[in-house]
C-alpha positions in Angstrom: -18.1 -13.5 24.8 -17.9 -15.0 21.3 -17.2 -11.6 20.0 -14.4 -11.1 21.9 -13.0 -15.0 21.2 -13.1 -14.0 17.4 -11.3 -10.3 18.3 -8.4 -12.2 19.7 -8.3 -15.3 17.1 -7.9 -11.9 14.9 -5.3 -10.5 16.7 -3.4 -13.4 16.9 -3.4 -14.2 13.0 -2.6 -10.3 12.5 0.8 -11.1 15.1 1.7 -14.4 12.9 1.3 -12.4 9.6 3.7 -9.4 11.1 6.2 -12.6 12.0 6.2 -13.4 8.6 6.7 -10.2 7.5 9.9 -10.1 9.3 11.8 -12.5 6.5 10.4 -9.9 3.8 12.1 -7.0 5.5 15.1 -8.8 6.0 15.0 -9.3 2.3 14.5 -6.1 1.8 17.1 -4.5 4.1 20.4 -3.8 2.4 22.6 -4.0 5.2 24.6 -7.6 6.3 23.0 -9.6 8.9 24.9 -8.0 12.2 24.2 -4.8 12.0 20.8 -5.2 10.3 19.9 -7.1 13.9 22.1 -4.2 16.1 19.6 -2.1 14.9 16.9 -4.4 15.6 17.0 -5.0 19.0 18.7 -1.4 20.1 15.0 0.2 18.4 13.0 -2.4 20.0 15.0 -2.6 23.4 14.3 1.3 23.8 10.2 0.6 22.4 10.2 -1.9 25.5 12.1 0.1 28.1 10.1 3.3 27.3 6.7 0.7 27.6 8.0 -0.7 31.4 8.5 3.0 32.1 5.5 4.1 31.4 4.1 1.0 33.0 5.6 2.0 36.2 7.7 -1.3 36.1 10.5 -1.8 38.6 13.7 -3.2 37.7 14.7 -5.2 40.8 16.7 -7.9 39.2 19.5 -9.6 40.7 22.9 -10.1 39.2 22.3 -14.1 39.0 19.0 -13.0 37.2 20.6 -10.8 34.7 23.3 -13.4 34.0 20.8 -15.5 33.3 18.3 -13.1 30.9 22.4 -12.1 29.2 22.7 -16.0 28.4 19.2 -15.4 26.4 20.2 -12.4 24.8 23.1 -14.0 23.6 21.0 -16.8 22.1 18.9 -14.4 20.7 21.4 -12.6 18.6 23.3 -15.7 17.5 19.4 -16.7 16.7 18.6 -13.2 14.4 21.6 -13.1 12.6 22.1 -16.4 11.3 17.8 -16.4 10.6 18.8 -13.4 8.3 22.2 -14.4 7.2 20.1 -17.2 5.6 17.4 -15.1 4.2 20.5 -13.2 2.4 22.4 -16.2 0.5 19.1 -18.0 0.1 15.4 -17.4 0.1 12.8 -16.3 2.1 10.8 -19.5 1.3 14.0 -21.8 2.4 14.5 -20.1 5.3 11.2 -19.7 6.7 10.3 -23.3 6.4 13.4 -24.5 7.7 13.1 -22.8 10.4 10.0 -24.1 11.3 11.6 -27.2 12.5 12.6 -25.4 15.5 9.3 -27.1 17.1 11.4 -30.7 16.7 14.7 -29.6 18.4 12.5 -28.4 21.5 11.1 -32.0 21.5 15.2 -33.2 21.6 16.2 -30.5 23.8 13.4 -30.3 26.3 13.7 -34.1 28.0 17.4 -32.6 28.9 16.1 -29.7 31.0 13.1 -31.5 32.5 15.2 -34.9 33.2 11.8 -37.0 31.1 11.4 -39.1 28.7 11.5 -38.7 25.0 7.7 -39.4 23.3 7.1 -41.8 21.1 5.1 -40.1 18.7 7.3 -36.8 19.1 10.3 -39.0 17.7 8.1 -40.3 14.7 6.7 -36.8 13.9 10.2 -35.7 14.0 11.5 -38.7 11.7 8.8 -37.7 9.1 10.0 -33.8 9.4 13.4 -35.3 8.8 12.4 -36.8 5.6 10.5 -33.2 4.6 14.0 -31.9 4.8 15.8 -34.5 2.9 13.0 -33.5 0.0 14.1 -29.6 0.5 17.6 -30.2 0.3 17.5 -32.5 -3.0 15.2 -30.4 -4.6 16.8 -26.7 -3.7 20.7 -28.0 -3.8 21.4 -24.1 -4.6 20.5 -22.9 -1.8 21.7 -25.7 0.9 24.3 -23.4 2.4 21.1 -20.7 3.2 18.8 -23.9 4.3 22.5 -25.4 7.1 22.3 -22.0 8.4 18.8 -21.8 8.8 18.4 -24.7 10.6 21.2 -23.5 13.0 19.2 -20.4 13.5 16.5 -23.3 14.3 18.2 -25.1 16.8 19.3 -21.5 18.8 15.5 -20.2 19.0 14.4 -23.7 20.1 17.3 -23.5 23.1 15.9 -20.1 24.4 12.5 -20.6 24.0 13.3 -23.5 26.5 15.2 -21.6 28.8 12.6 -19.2 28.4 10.1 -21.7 29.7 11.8 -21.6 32.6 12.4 -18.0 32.9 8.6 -17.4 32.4 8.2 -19.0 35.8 10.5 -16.1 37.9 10.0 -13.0 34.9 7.2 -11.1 33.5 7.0 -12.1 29.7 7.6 -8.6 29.1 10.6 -7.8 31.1 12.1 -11.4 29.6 12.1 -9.5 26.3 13.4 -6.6 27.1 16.5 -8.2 28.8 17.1 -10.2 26.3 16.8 -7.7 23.6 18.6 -5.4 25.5 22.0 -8.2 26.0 21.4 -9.0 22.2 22.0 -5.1 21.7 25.1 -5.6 24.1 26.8 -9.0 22.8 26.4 -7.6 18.8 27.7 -3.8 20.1 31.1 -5.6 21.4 31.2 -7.2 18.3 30.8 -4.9 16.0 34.0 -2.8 17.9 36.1 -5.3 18.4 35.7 -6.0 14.4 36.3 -2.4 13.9 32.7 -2.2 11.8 31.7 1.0 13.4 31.8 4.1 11.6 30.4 7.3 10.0 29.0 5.0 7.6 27.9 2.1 9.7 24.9 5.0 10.8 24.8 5.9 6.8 21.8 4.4 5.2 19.2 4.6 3.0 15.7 6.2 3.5 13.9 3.0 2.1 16.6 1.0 4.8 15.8 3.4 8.2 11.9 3.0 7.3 12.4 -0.8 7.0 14.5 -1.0 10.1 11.9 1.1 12.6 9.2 -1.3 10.9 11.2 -4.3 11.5 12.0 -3.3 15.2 9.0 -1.7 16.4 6.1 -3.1 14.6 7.2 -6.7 14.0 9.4 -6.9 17.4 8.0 -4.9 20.3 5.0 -4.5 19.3 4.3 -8.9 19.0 6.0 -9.3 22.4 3.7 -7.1 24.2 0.6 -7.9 22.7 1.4 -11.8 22.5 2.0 -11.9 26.0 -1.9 -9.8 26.6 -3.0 -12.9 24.9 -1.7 -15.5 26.6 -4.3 -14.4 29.4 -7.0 -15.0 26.8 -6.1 -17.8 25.1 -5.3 -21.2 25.7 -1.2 -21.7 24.6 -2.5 -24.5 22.3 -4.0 -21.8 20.2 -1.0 -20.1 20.2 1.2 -22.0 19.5 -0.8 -23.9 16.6 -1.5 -20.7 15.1 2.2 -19.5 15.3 2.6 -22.7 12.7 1.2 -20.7 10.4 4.5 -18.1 10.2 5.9 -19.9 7.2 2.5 -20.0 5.3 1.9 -16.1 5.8 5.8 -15.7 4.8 6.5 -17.7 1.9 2.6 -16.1 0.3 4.3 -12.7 0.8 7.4 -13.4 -0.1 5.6 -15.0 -4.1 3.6 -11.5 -4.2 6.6 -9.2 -3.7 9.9 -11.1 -5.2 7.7 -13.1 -7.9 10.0 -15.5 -9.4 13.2 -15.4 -6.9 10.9 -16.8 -5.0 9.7 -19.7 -7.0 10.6 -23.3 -5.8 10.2 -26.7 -7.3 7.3 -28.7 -6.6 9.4 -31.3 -4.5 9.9 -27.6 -2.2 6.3 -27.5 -1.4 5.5 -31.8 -1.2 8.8 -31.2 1.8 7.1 -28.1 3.3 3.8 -29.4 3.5 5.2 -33.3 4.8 7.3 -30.3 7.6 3.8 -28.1 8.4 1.7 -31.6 8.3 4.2 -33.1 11.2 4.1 -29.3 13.5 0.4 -29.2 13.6 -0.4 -33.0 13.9 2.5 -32.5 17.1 0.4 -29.6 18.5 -2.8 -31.6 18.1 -1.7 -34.8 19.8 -0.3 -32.5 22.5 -3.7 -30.8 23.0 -5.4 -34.4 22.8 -3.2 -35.8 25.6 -3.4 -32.8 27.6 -7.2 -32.7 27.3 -7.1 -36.4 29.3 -5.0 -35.6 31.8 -7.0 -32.8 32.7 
């Protein structure tokens, strides 16, 4: 029905604009990086656990599965806290469109896993993201430490959402994120102790920062996984995933109307992001073209 086509297009843009609202609230959170992400994923881990609960969802995992879903919470934290150590010592605008070249690391890292060959055209598109980048980084020289990290943050959600390719195969989308928010929770919690960070008032924050936090966990992180997985049966991944480029767009708008001129770049920033965005969605268009022939 085209009714319910234009429902879920909907939907979907409403999930990529509560993505970009994550950077804001990680601008907005007072608290360092680690613990603002301990919170994160202990609220959302609970959100998922009480959902598969109420679902009436087994837990019948093996050990070898669970060492497998820990390796992916690991990535997930080391992903979360460096995506929001950046946000802290630079921008939301650098951040978010740095990270966006997380699409060109899967195209290096994915031939590994799957034993092929590297694409042509992936190479070039990533060649021309490269040279976005070199524009970002000569034009925002302030914030290049922000922009290293970010891209490290890059590389780490590339790696698990290729191990999570594979995952998807023996896990329920759902249960994938629950895992690997729940080992996130675990990895950070032994860290946090064994630095000695946890005290009275570690658990001591603001009103403005507890509202933040339950938004940041349960609206913009359980909340997406469930419902993006529901529309992964209704949409073609194509769809997704092209619309999921527009993350940065919806971020670096919100972050102009709430931090005004913090969040002001050069125009060389924008003539990089745009050359970046340009080279994501021309990759998810070939893609679609290519996999409209061999189909």
């Amino acid at each position: 029905m085209p009714n319910d086509k234009l429902k879920n297009q909907l939907h979907l843009h409403f999930i990529v604009f509560i993505w970009g609202f994550t950077a804001i609230l990680g601008a907005l959170i007072s608290i360092d990086a680690v613990p603002l992400v301990w919170y994160r994923v202990l609220f959302a881990s609970l959100a998922l656990f009480l959902f598969l609960k109420l679902r009436k969802i087994r837990f019948t995992e093996t050990w070898a599965d669970l060492l497998r879903l820990a390796f992916g919470g690991l990535l997930v934290a080391l992903h979360w806290v460096t995506f929001f150590h950046a946000i802290k010592i630079s921008t939301v605008s650098t951040t978010l469109i740095t990270l966006s070249s997380s699409a060109f690391f899967v195209v290096l890292i994915k031939p590994f896993f799957e034993r092929k060959k590297f694409q042509l055209y992936e190479l070039l598109l990533a060649l021309m993201a490269i040279l976005g980048f070199v524009i970002i980084f000569k034009s925002e020289t302030l914030y290049a430490e922000g922009m290293v990290i970010a891209l490290i943050s890059a590389f780490l959600v590339a790696l698990f959402s290729v191990l999570n390719s594979r995952f998807i195969q023996r896990y329920t989308a759902t249960k994938i994120s629950f895992y690997e928010l729940f080992f996130a929770c675990v990895f950070l919690s032994v860290f946090l102790l064994a630095s000695g960070d946890i005290s009275i008032e570690f658990f001591q924050l603001s009103g403005s920062d507890w509202l933040y936090l339950i938004i940041l966990s349960l609206i913009c992180t359980a909340y997406p996984f469930v419902v993006a997985t529901n529309l992964l049966k209704k949409m073609s991944p194509f769809t997704i995933v092209l619309t999921n480029n527009l993350e940065p767009v919806y971020g670096i708008i919100l972050a102009l109307l709430i931090f005004g001129d913090k969040e002001m770049m050069s125009l060389e920033f924008y003539s990089g992001a745009l050359v970046i965005l340009l080279c994501v969605i021309l990759n998810g268009w070939i893609k679609n073209l290519r996999f409209k022939r061999q189909s």
